[in-house]
N, C-alpha and C positions, 0 to 999 in steps of 0.2 A: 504494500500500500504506500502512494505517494506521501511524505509528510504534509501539514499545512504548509512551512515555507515553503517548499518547492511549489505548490499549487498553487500559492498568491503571486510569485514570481514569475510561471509561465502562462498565465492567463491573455496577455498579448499573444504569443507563440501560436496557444490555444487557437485563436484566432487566427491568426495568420493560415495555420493548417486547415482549417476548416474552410476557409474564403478558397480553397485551392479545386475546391467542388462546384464553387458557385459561378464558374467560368462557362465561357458560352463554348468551348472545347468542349467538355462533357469526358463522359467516363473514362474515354481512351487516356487523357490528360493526367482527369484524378490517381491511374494507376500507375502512370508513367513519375509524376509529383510524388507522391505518399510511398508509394513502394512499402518497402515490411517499415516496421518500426524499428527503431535506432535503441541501445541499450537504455538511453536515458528517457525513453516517452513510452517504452515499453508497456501494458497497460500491466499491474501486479495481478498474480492470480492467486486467490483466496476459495478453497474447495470444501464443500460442507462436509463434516466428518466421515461420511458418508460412500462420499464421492470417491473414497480411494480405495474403496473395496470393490471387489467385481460386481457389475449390476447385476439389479434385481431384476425379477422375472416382471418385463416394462418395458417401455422405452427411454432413452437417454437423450434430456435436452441440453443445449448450451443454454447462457443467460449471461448476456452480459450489461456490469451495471453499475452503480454510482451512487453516493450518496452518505457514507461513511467520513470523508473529510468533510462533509460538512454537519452533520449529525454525529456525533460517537455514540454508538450502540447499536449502530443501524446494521451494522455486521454479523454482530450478535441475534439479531430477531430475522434478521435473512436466514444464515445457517440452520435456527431453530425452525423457522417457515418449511423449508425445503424438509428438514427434517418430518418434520410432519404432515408433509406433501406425502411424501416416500412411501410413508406407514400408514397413512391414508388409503393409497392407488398404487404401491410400488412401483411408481414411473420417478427415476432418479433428473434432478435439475442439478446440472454442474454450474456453480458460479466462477464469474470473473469480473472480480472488482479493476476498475480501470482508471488509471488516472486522467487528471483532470482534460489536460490538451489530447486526447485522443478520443474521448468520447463518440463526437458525432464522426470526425475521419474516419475511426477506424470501422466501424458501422458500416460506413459507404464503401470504402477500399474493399470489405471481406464482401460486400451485397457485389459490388463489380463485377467479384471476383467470384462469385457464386456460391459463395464460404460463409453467411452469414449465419450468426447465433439465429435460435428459435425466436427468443426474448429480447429485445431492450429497453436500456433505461433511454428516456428521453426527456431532455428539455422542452419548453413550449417556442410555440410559434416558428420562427424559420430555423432552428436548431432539430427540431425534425421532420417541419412541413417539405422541406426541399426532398428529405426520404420517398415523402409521400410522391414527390411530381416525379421523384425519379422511379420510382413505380416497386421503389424496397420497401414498404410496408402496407399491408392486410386493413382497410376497415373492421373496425372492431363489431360492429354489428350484426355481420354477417356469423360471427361467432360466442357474440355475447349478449344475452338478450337488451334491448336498447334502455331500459329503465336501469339496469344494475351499472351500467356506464355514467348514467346520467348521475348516479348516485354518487357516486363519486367527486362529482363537480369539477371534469377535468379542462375548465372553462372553451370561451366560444372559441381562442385560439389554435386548440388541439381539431377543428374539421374544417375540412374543407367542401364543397358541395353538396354541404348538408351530412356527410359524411364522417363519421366519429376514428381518428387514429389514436388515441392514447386513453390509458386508466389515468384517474388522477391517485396521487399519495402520501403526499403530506403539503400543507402550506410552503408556499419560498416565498410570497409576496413583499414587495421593496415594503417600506413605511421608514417613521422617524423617530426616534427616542428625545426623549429630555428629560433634563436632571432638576429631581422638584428642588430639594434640597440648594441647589445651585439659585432656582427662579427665586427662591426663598432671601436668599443673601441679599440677591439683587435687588430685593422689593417687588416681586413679579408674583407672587402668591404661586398657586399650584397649574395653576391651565397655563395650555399653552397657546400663541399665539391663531390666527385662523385668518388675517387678512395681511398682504406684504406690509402694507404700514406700520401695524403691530408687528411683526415681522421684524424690523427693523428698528426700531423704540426695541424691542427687548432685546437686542444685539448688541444695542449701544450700551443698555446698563448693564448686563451681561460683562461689557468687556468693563466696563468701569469698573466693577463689582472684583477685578482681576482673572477674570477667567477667558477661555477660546468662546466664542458663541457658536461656533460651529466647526465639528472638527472633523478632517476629509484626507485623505490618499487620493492623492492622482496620478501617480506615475505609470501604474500598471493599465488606468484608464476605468474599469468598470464603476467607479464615483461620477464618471461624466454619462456615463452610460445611465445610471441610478437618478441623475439629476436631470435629464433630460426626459427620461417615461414621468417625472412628477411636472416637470414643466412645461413641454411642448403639452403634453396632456389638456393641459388647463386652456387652451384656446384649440381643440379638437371638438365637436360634435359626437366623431364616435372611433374604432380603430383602421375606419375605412379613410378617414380622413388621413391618416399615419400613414398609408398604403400609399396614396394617393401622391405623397410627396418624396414617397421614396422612390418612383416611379417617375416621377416629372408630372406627374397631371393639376397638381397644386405646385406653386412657389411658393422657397426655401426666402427666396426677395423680400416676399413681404411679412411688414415691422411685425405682424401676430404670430408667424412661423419663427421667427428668429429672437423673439422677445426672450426665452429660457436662458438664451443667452445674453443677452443685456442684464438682467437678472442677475446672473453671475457673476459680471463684472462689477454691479453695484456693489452686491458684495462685496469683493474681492478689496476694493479701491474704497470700502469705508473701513476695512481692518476689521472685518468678522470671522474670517478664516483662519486656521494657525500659518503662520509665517511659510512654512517646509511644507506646505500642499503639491505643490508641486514636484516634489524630492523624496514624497515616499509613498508607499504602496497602499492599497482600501486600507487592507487589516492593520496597520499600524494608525492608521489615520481614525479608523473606530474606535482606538483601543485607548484614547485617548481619554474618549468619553468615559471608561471603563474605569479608567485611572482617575476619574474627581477631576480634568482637567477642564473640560470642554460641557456648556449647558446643551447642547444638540449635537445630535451625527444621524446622518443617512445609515439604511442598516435594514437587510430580510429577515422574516420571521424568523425564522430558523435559528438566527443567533441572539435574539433579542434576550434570551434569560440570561444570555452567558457574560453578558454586558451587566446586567444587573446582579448578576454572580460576582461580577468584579468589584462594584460598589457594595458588596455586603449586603442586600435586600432588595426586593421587588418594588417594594415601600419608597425605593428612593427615586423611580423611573415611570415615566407617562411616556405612550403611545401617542403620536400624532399624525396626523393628516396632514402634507406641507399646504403652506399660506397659502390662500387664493392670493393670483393678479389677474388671471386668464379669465375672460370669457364666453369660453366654449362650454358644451352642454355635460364634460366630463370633470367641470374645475369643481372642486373642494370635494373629492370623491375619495374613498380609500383606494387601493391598485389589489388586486386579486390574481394571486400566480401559483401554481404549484410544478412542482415533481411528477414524473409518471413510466409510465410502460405500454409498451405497442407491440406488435409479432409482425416477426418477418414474413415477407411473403414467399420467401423461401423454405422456409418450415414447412418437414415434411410430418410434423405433427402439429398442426394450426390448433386443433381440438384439445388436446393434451396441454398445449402451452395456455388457450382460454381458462380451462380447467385452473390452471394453475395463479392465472394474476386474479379471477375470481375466489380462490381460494385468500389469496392474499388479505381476500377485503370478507372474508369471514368477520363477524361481531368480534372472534374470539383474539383473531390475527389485528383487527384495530386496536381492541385493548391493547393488547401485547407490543403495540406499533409505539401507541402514547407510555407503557411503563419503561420501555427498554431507551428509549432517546427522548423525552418531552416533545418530538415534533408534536403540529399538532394534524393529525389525520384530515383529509379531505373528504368523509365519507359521512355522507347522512346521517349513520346508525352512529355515528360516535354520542357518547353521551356529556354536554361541556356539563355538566354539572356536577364531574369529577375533580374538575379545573379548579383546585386552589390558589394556585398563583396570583395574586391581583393584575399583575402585569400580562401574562396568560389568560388572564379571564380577559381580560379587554380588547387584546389582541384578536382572541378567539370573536368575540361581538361585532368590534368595531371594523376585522377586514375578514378574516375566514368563513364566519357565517354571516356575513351582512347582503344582503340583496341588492344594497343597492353600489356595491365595489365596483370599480373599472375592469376591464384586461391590461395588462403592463405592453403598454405601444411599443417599447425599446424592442421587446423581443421580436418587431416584426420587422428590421430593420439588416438589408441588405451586410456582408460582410467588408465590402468597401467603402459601404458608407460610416460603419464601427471604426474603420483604423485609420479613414484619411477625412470624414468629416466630424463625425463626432470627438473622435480622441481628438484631432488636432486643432478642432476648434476650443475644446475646453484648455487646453495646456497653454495655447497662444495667449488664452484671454487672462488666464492666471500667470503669465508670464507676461502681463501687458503688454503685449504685440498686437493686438486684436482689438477692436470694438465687436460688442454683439452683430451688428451690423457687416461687417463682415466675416462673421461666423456663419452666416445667413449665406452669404455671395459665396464663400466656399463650398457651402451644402448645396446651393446650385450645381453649382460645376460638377462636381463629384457623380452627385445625381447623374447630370447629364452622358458622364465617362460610363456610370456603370448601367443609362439606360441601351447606350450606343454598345455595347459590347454582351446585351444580355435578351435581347432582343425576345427570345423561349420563354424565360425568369420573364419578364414582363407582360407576357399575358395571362403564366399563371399566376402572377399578383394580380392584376387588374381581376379573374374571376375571382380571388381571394377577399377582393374589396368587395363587391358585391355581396361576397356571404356576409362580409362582416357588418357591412352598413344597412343590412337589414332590420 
């Protein structure tokens, strides 16, 4: 298993590799680029105790999957899963836990390649929608009855043409923390801000107060990523809007599309950020907050307790929704995102693999999901009234069951436009080289480079927009 440092560090790379698929060459390229894995992205192989005995009278799936660096425990309730798949149906699941930069690549290289796992783990929206247009992964419906899909809530970015590709599995959804105790100091009482003005009035007493008012990584880039699905968000109507400019059919030009980043700069240029935003990585830039230094930081569910782990109680941390400035019909929304699992369409046990990710979401496997790692499960039957955490409890209310949450926009966004408009518009802007405004004129261009060269990718977005603006 990869450590965390390694996987806050390659998370660009991550990228890089993955953008090597989304070329308008297509698979001949992908195989020719990616080729095996190199010792160091190699994905770890982790096999349930099981798995190293001679199979059982069954069949034998692969499974490969993710999730352990950023949950711990998540290992643990796999192996015991599988285990009790076995002794259920004695059909044996082989896992392989994968590090972080090879997730979706190597997925695609083994589907090219005609080698792929039964099972994968999949990120949302174009992390494995692209799976789908390349024709590596099975609608789930045709295998899973369509209510126990839906149960799961593995939101509207997992289908495409009405069409369901993933189980959902635990919360990842972006949101904000802040530190009451910090608002406390300042004279800010316990809530946190809800409109940019306020916003900024508690930034300022905040830093008076001697602390960061907001504390952020950018080097690695996925802080700009995380600050952009909250921002451009807030002047979107719906995720087809999102589409739509990734695509060229909205402009990146105009001041509503490029205002997340003006935003930024405001920031940036009233001294709200720690000094070294630009000089280190997310997790170091969280960890801030962790440390009593910083009243807010950007941050997914998934880590939120372990943040308030750092500060000694739950008691010391509120959950927020960033400030409205936007005007679109998505702004002051929570963002709704998870974890999931899809079958290849190469599985010559499709049945057997259904089998198995609905087993996953057994009552008995959900509990087991929430005691082995505090994620918090994606699944109808969970019950939050187990939820003691205050900061868990609210989490769970205010974005994982809340009806009225967004889809997180970032994850619909092109791979060139991740490392040449979005990274380098945030790094410019915190390096003051940039106005928002031409962070905007960049996302143009880009746009346009990876409309001109994607030409396929462009009208499977465009029917992509259509589902979602429905």
């Amino acid at each position: 298993m990869a450590d965390q440092k390694t996987i806050r560090i390659n998370r660009r790379d991550f990228l890089k590799i993955a953008g090597l698929s989304l070329s308008a060459a297509g698979v001949s390229t992908l195989l020719q680029s990616c080729g095996s894995p190199t010792p160091t992205t190699a994905p770890a192989v982790t096999t349930a105790p099981e798995a190293t005995k001679a199979a059982p009278a069954g069949q034998t799936l692969k499974m490969w999957w993710w999730g352990e660096q950023e949950a711990p425990g998540l290992e643990k309730w796999m192996n015991e899963t599988i285990a009790r798949f076995k002794e259920k149906t004695g059909h044996l699941i082989e896992p392989t836990l994968q590090d972080t930069t090879v997730v979706i690549s190597e997925f695609q290289t083994a589907s090219a390649a005609k080698n792929a796992p039964d099972l994968q783990f999949l990120w949302n929206g174009i992390y494995h929608m692209e799976s789908v247009w390349l024709g590596y992964l099975d609608p789930l419906d045709s295998l899973i009855p369509i209510d126990e899909i839906q149960a799961t809530n593995p939101t509207r970015l997992s289908y495409f043409e009405g069409k369901p590709y993933r189980m959902g599995w635990y919360s990842a959804g972006p949101m904000w923390l802040y530190n009451k105790e910090i608002f406390e100091k300042a004279g800010l009482g316990e809530e946190p801000p809800k409109t940019w003005d306020e916003l900024m009035d508690f930034c300022d007493k905040i830093k008076s107060a001697g602390f960061i008012p907001i504390s952020a990584g950018l080097k690695d880039g996925p802080w700009g990523e995380w600050f952009m699905g909250h921002g451009l968000g807030q002047n979107l109507d719906s995720p087809a809007d999102a589409i739509n400019l990734f695509i060229g059919s909205l402009d990146w030009r105009e001041p509503r599309y490029y205002e997340h980043w003006s935003r930024v700069e405001e920031l940036w240029k009233a001294g709200f950020f720690n000094d070294d935003m630009n000089s280190i990585d997310l997790y170091p830039g969280i960890d801030l907050f962790g440390a009593g230094k910083a009243g807010m930081t950007a941050i997914v569910t998934p880590l939120a307790a372990s943040q308030a782990k750092m500060l000694g109680s739950s008691e010391k941390v509120g959950g927020m929704v960033f400030p409205v400035f936007g005007k679109g019909k998505m702004a002051g929304k929570p963002i709704a995102d998870c974890q999931g699992f899809g079958i290849s369409s190469q599985s010559k046990n499709k049945e057997i693999a259904a089998e198995f990710i609905r087993f996953m979401h057994e009552p008995e496997r959900v509990e087991a999901l929430w005691e082995a790692s505090n994620v918090l499960p994606m699944d109808s039957s969970f019950d939050p009234n187990q939820i003691t955490d205050p900061l868990l409890n609210q989490i769970w209310k205010g974005w994982v069951g809340n009806p009225e949450a967004v889809p997180y926009i970032s994850n619909l966004m092109p791979v060139l436009f991740w490392t040449d408009a979005m990274f380098v518009n945030s790094q410019k802007i915190i390096a003051g080289e940039w106005t928002g405004e031409q962070a905007g004129q960049n996302a143009y261009e880009v746009t346009q480079k990876w409309v001109e060269q994607n030409p396929d990718l462009v009208e499977k977005y465009s029917q992509w927009a259509k589902d979602l603006g429905a």
